[in-house]
C-alpha positions in Angstrom: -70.3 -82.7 -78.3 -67.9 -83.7 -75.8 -65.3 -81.6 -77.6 -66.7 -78.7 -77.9 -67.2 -78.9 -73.6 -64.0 -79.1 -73.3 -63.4 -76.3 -75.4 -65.7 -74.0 -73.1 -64.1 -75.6 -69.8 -60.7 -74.4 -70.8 -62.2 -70.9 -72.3 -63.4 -70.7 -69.1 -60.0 -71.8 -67.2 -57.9 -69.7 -68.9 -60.6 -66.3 -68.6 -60.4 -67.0 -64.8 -56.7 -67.1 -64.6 -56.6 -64.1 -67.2 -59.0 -62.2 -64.7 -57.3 -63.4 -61.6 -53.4 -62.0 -62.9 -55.0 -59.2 -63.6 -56.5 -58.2 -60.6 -53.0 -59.4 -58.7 -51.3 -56.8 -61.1 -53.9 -54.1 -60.3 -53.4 -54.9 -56.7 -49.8 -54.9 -56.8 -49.9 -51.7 -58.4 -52.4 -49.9 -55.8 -50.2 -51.9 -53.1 -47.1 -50.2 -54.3 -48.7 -46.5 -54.8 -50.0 -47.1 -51.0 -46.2 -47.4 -50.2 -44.9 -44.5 -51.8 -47.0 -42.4 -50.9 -46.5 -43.6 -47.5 -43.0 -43.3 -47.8 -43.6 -39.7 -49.2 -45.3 -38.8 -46.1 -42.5 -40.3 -43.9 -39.8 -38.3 -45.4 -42.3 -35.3 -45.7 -42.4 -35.6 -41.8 -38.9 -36.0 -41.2 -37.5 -33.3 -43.5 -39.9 -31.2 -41.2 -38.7 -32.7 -38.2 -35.3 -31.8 -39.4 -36.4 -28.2 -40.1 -37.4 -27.9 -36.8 -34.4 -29.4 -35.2 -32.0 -27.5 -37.3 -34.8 -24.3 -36.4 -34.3 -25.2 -32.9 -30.4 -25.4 -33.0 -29.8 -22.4 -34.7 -31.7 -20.4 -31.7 -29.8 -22.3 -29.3 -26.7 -21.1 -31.2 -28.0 -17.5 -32.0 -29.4 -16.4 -28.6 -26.1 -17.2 -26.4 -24.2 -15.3 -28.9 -27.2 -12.1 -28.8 -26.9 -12.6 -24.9 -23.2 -12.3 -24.8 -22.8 -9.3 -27.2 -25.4 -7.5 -24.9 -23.4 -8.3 -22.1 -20.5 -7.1 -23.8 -21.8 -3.7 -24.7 -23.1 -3.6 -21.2 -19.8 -3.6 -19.5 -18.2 -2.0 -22.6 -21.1 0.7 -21.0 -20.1 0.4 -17.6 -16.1 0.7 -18.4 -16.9 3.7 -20.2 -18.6 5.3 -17.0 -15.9 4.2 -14.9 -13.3 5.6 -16.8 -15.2 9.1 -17.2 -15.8 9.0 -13.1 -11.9 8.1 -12.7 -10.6 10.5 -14.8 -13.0 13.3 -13.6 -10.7 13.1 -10.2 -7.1 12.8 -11.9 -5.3 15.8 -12.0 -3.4 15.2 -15.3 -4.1 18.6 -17.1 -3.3 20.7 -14.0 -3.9 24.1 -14.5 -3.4 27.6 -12.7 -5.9 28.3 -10.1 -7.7 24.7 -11.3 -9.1 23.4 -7.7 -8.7 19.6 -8.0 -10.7 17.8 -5.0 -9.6 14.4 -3.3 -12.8 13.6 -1.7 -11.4 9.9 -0.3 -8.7 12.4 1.4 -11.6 15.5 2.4 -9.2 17.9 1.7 -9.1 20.2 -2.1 -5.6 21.3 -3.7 -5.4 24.7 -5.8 -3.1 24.2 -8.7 -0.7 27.1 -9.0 1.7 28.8 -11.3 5.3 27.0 -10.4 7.6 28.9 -8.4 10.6 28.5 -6.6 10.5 28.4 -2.8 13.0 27.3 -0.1 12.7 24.5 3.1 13.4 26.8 6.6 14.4 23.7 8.6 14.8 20.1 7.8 11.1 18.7 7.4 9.2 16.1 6.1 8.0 15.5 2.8 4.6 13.2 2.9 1.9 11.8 0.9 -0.7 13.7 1.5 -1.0 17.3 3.2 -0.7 16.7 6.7 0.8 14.5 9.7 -1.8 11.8 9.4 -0.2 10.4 5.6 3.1 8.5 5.1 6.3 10.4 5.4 8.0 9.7 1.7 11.0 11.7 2.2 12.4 15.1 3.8 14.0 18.2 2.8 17.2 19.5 4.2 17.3 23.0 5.5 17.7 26.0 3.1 16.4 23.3 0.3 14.8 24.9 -3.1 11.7 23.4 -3.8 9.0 23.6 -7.1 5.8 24.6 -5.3 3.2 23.3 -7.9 -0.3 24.1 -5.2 -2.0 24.8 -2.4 -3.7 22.3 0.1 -6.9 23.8 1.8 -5.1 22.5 5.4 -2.4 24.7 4.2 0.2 21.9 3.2 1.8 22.9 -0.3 2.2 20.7 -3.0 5.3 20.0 -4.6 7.4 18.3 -7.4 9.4 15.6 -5.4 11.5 12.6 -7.2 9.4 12.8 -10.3 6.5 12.7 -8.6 4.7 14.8 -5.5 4.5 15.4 -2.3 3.2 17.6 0.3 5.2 20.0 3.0 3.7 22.4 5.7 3.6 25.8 4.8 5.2 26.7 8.4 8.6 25.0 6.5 8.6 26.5 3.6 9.7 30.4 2.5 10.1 32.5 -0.1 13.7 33.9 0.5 16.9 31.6 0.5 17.8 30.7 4.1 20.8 32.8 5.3 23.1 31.0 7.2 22.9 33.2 10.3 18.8 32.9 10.5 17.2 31.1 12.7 15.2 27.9 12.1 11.2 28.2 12.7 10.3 28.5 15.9 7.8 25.6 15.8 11.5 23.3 15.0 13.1 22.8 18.6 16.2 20.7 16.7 17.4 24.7 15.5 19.6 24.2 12.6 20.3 20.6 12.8 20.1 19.0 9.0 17.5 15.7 10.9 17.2 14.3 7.3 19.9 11.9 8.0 19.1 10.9 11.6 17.8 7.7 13.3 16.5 7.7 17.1 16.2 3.7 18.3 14.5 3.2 21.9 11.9 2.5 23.8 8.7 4.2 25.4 10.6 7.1 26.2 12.0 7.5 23.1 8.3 7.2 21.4 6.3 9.7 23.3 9.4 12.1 22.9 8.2 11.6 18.6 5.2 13.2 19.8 6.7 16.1 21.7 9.3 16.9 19.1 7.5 19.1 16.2 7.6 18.4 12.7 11.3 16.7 11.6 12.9 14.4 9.3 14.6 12.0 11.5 13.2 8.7 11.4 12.0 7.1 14.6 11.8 3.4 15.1 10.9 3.3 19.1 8.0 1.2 20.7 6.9 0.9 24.5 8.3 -2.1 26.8 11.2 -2.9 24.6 14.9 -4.3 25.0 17.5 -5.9 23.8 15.7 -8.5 22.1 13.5 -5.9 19.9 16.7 -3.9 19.1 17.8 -7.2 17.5 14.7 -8.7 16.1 12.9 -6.0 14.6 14.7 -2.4 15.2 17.9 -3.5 13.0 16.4 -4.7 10.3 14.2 -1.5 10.4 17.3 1.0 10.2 19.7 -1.1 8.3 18.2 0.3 4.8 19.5 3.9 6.0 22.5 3.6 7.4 25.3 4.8 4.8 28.0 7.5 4.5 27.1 10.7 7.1 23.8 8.5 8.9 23.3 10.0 12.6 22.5 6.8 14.6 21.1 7.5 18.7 19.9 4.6 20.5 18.6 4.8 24.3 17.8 1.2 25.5 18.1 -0.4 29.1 15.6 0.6 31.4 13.0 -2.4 30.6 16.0 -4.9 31.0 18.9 -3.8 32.6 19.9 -7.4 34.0 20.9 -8.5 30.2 24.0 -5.9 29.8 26.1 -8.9 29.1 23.6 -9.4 25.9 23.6 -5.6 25.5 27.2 -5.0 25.1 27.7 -8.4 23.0 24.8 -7.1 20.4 25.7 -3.6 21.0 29.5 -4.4 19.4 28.4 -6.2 16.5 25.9 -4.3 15.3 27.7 -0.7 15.8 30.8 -1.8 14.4 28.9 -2.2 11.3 27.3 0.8 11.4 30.4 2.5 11.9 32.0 0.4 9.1 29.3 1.3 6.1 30.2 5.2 7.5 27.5 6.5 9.9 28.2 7.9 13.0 26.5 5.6 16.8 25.5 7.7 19.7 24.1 5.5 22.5 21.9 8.4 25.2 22.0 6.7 28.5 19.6 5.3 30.7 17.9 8.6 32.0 16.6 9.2 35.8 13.5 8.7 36.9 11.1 9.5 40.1 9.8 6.9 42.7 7.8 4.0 40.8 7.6 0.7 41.3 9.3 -0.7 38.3 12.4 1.3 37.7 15.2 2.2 40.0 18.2 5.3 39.5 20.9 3.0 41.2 19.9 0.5 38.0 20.4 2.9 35.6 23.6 4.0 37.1 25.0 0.6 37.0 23.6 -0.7 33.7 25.4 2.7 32.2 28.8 2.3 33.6 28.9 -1.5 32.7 27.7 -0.6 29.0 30.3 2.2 28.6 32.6 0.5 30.0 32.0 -2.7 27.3 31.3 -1.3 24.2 34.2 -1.0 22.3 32.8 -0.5 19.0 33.8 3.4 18.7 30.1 4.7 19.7 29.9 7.9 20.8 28.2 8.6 24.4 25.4 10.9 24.8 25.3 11.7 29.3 21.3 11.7 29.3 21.2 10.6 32.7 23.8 13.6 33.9 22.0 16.2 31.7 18.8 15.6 33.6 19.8 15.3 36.5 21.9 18.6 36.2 19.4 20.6 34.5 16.0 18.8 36.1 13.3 16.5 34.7 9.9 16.3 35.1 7.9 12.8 35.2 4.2 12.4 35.2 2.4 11.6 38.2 1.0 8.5 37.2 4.1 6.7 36.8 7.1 8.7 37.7 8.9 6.9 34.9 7.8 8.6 31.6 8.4 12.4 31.3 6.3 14.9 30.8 5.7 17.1 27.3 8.3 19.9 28.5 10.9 17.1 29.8 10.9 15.6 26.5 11.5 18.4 24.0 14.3 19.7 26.3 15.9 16.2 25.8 14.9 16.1 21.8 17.1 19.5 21.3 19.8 18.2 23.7 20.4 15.3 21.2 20.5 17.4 18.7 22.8 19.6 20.0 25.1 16.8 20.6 25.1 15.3 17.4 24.9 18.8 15.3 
């Protein structure tokens, strides 16, 4: 009897522990499906996560580049536009009778068929067609020329040093210039070649620019100047032209006639290297003036006579002062220094006709 309890104790035992691994096992299972799945849904989530980011990054790349190649075509755009504006007011196809308008300058040039035309006094050659633009060069009297337009101020347009450049009609004819024919009338230097020429002074010598028509000298003047200027800033100013045949006048001495010392010191140096490198140094004296308050004639008497008297550089003298006062001067009335528009052109052809 007692056997056979133990029997069903133990049955019993071992049932239990049977039961009991089982439902571990069954649990262990569920516990490790949980997981996975878990896991599946982690990985689910970041794989879509990493979708989006790499979504994300690709717009960030792609829309700069979109922006960019619309900018691009934009200016691409723009360049085009410019280029078509530019060229519409170039004048490389120049053709006979084409009108080709400068509207920055306000003035139109009429392309024409080349022909051959002649300079009837020495003139300037310049930028644009007329006396406001840059003088660029000049032409000699009796010159030939290749007239390639017509300026609507008048100016022709021609071929100068492989490019061009404009001269006023009133230079330029159609017939050679004969050596007995007068220079225009508008010219008061007659038939003086001026392309070579320099005139160096002061206020006189800068309102006389204005007085003396259209000409090719080249004019380095300014008001209130001396000795100093002439050295500073006049010099350097000529030096590029002087050479072989250069025409040099200089009238200085009137604003500071007490530094003749510095004069004829500076004076020698600088025109005996002139003279040297070949040109040719008239120095006009200290003309006459009326009553002012500034100026005296017994000043420029002395200051002349001392200068001639110390340069010994070979310059040539030009008698200003005895001209005018020989032949009468006019000053204005408002300072009885500076001369008056007559005064000065009668002085401009004197110099010329001393240095012709």
């Amino acid at each position: 009897m007692r056997k056979t309890k133990g029997k069903i104790v133990l049955s019993v035992l071992l049932f239990s522990l049977l039961f009991s691994g089982c439902a571990r096992k069954s649990q262990t299972v569920a516990d490790v499906r949980q997981t996975a799945e878990i896991r599946e849904e982690e990985e689910t989530e970041e794989k879509k996560e990493g979708r989006e980011e790499e979504t994300e990054s690709l717009s960030e790349t792609t829309m700069p580049e979109t922006e960019i190649r619309s900018q691009k075509e934009t200016k691409e755009e723009d360049l085009t536009q410019y280029e078509s504006e530019e060229e519409a007011g170039k004048t490389s196809d120049k053709k006979d009778g084409q009108v080709v308008e400068t509207k920055e300058m306000g003035y139109t040039t009429t392309q024409m068929e080349e022909v051959r035309m002649y300079a009837s006094a020495a003139v300037n050659v310049r930028e644009g067609p007329s006396t406001d633009f840059e003088r660029v060069g000049a032409l000699r009297a009796g010159q030939e020329v290749r007239v390639t337009g017509e300026a609507s101020t008048g100016w022709y347009e021609i071929a100068y040093n492989e490019t061009v450049g404009y001269v006023s009609d009133k230079y330029l004819q159609a017939e050679p210039l004969r050596q007995t024919e007068p220079a225009a009338s508008s010219n008061i230097a007659g038939n003086v070649d001026t392309t070579n020429v320099i005139l160096i002074g002061d206020s006189r010598t800068a309102e006389m620019k204005n007085c003396a028509g259209e000409n090719a000298c080249v004019w380095i003047a300014d008001f209130a100047k001396g000795i100093s200027w002439f050295a500073s800033d006049a010099v350097p100013t000529a030096d590029p032209y002087i050479g072989q045949g250069t025409k040099v006048i200089i009238n200085l001495g009137a604003n500071d006639p007490d530094k003749i010392d510095t004069y004829i010191y500076k004076m020698n140096e600088v025109c005996t290297d002139w003279i040297d490198r070949g040109a040719v140094v008239y120095y006009a004296t200290v003309g006459p003036c009326n009553e002012n308050p500034y100026h005296t004639n017994d000043e420029a008497v002395e200051f002349n006579a001392s200068l001639q008297n110390g340069i010994t550089a070979g310059v040539q003298w030009i008698d200003l002062y005895g001209y005018l006062v020989n032949n009468g001067f006019a000053t204005r009335e408002d300072d009885g220094f500076h001369y008056d528009t007559s005064t000065y052109s009668r002085i401009y052809a004197y110099y010329m006709s001393c240095i012709g």
